[in-house]
N, C-alpha and C positions, 0 to 999 in steps of 0.2 A: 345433520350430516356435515359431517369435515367439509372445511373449503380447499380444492385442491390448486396449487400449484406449478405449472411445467417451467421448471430453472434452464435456460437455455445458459452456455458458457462451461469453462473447466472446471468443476466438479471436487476435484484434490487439491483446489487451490487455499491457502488459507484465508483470505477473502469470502470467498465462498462459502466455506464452509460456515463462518461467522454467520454470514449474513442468513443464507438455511435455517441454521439451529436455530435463531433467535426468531424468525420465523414458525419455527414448531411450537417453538419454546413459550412465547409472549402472544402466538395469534393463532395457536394449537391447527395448522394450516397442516397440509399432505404436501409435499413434497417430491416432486418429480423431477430428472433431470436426464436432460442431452447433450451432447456435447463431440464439435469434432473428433473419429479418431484417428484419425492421422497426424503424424508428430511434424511439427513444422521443418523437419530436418528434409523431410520429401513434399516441397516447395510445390509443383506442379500437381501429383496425385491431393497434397489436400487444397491448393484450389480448386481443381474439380469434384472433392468431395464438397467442397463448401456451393458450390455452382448447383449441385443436386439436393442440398441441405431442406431447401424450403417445402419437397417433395416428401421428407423423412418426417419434417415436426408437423407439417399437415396431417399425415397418418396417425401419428401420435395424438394429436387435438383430438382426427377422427374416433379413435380408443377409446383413451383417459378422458377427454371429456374433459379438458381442468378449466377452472375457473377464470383463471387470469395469467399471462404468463408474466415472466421476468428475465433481463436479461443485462449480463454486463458486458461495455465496451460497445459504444456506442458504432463504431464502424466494423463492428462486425457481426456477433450475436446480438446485440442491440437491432440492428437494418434486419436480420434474418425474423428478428420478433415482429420487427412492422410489417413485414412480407406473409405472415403467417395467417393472416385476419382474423384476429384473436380481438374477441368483445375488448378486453381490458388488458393493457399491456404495459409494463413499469420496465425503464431503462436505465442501466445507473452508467456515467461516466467517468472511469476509473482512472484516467490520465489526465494533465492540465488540460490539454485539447484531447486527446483520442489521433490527434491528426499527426502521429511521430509512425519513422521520422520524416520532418519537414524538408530533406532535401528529398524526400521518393518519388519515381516518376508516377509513383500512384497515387499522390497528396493530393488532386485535383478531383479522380474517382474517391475517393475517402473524403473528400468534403462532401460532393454530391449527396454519398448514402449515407453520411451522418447529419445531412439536413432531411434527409426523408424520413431520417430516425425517429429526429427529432418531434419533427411534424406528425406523427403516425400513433406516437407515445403518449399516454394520459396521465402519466405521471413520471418524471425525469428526476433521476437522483444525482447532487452535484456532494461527494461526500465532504465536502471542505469549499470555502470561500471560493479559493481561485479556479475554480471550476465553473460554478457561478457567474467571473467574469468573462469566459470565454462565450459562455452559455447567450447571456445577455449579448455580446457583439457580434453573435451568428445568427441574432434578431427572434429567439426561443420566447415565447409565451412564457415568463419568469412566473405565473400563475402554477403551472404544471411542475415547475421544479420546488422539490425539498432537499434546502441544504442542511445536511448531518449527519455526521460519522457516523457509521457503524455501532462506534465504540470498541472497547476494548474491557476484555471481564478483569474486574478490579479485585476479584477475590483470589485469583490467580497470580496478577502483578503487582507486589506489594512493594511498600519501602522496607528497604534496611538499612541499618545504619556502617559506610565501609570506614574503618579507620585503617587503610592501607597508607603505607610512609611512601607510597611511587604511584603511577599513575597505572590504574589497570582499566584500559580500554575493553571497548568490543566492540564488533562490525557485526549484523544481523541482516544482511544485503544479501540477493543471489549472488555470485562471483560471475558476474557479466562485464564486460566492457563499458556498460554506459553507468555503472555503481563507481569507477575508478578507483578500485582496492589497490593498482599500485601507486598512485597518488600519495597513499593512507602510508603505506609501507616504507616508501620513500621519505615522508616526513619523517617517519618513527627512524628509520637509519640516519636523520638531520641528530635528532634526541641522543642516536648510539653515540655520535660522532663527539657529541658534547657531553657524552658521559653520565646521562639523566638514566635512570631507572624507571622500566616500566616491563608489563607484561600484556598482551595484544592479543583477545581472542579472536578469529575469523571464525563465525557460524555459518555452515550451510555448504551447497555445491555450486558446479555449474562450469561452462565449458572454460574458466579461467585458471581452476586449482590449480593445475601443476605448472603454468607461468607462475602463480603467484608464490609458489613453494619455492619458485628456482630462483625467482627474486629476492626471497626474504635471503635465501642462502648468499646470493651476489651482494646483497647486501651487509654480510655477517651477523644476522640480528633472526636468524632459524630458532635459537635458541628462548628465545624471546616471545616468538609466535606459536600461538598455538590454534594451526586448522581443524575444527570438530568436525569436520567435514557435515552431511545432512544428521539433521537431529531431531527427535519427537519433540511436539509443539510441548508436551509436558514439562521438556527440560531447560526450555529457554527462562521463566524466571530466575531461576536459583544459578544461571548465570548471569544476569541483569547484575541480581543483587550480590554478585561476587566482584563486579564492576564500577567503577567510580567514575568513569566517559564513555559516553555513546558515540559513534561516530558514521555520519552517513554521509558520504558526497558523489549523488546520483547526477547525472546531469541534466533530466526532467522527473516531476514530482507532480502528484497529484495528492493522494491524503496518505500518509503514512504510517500504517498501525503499529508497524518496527517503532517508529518515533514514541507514539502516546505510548507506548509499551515501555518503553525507554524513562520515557518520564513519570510515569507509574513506579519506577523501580528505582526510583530516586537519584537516577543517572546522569551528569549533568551532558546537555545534547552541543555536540559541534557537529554540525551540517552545512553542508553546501550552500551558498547564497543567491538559491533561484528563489521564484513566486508560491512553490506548494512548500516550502519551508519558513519562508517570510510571512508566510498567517499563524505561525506559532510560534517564532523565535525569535526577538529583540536581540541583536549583538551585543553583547557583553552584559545583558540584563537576565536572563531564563537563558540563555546559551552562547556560541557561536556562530556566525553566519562565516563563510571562510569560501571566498573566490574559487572559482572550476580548477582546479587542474594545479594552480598554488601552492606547491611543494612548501615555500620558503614559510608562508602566509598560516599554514597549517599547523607546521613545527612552533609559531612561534607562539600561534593562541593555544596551542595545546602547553605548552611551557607559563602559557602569561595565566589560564585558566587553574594549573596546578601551585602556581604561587599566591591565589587570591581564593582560598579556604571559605573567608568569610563569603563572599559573594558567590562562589560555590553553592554553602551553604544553602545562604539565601532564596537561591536559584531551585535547589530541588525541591525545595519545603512550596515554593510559587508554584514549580510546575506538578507537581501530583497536588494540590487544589484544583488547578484549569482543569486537570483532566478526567477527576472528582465531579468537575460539573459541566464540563463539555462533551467528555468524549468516554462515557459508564455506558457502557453494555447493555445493563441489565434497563438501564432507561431510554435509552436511544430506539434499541429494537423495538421497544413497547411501541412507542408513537409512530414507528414505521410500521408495525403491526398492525395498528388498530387504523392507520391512512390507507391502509391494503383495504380493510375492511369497510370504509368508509369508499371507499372507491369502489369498492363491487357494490354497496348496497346503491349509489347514486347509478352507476353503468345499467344495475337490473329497472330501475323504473321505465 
């Protein structure tokens, strides 16, 4: 008999959805899943949907019956999986801390329930290093954690080789405020101003488009940009590999599959210079690390990067190896598969 599992968390996320398949895929598991539905946009109705939550996944256990659950985001369906009293429960933490943002007057309630998370979980997933370090200084049984990506499917993200003569970027970020896409854009009008060529895709949605649309325009550089607005996960390769800079400057990071995706498609990475990008990016060696908000700083490594070919070079051929052997899909899931299973057979004795 199938072993089944109840997926607590959003469901349509592409995270998720990874982590799932590879789950069916690699540990032939059943798959089950819940997930708030109420949109975060009615703030009050889905905390009180979340307040009644642990009355919903109880019923559900009662049902299905699954074997083990799982759950991401350590301060929220993470705490609702410890609450559940479920034999065997695995939590993965999906942000450097979970605890953003740190000025909320909820940051104090949010440490609370992501130490019961913690404490409550038999297995903790930190998907990258600096997750790891938070993990360790909230005093976590480092036992219970496995740190490792997801991965990312390598038969989907390939290299090609760009001989473009200008610089063609892409951004693969939601267009949220804490991604800073006008940061990005603002440099790219530094590049207009100096008369450099390039072309600048933005992928995706999110409540920023049309500032950023009226920006590029205030900018004079519309022409230049082009918004795909949301796109099938199918079609994001074959824009990778039409691109010769990735560019991501989030202002917290946790493990970034936009990235390894990035660097699978042979794109050289300029990212933001926080802690879940400094565990895979050497400034000026495999990428850029480029200061928050750094308009000036941005324009000029994106300038210093398209004049240095060779190191370019260098650069992508280094990072589709690491990721070749860090962060492959098709072998990461496997060992998180066969730890699920190994976890249910020690929990049943």
């Amino acid at each position: 008999m199938k072993r089944k599992i109840l997926f607590l968390g959003e469901s349509y996320r592409a995270d998720a959805i990874t982590w799932m398949k590879g789950l069916k895929e690699f540990g032939d598991f059943e798959i089950i899943t819940w997930e708030l539905q109420t949109s975060n946009t009615h703030r009050f109705k889905r905390i009180l949907e979340y307040f009644f939550a642990p009355l919903s996944i109880r019923k559900i256990i009662k049902k299905e019956k699954p074997d083990m659950i799982i759950a991401e985001r350590t301060t929220s369906y993470g705490f609702l999986a410890a609450l559940s009293g479920s034999k065997t429960i695995a939590i993965a933490q999906q942000g450097r801390t979970d605890l953003w943002p740190e000025e909320s007057k909820l940051y104090p309630y949010k440490k609370f329930i992501q130490k019961y998370a913690f404490k409550n979980a038999h297995l903790i997933h930190a998907w990258g290093p600096v997750m790891a370090v938070h993990m360790k200084a909230t005093g976590v049984d480092m036992n219970k954690v496995l740190i490792l990506p997801k991965g990312i499917d390598l038969s989907l993200f390939t290299p090609s080789t760009n001989h473009s003569n200008k610089i063609s970027a892409i951004v693969t970020r939601s267009l949220q405020p804490e991604y800073r896409h006008d940061s990005i854009l603002k440099a790219f009008g530094i590049l207009n101003q100096k008369g450099i060529d390039f072309t600048l895709t933005i992928v995706g949605d999110g409540t920023r488009l049309q500032f950023l649309k009226d920006l590029a325009t205030a900018l004079q550089i519309e022409n230049k940009v082009i918004f795909t607005g949301r796109i099938p996960n199918t079609e994001l390769p074959k824009l990778l590999q039409q691109s010769n800079i990735y560019i991501s400057m989030p202002i917290t990071e946790g493990v970034s599959a936009s990235l390894f995706e990035a660097m699978a498609s042979n794109c050289f990475p300029v990212v933001s210079d926080i802690p879940g990008n400094q565990s895979w990016i050497t400034h000026r060696e495999n990428g850029q690390l480029i200061e928050i908000d750094n308009v000036e700083m941005l324009a000029q490594e994106l300038i210093w990067s398209f004049e240095n070919p060779e190191l370019r070079n260098e650069a992508i051929t280094r990072n589709r190896k690491f990721v070749e052997e860090n962060a492959n899909y098709d072998i990461n899931m496997k060992v998180i598969s066969e730890k699920y299973h190994e976890l249910l057979d020690s929990r049943s004795i």
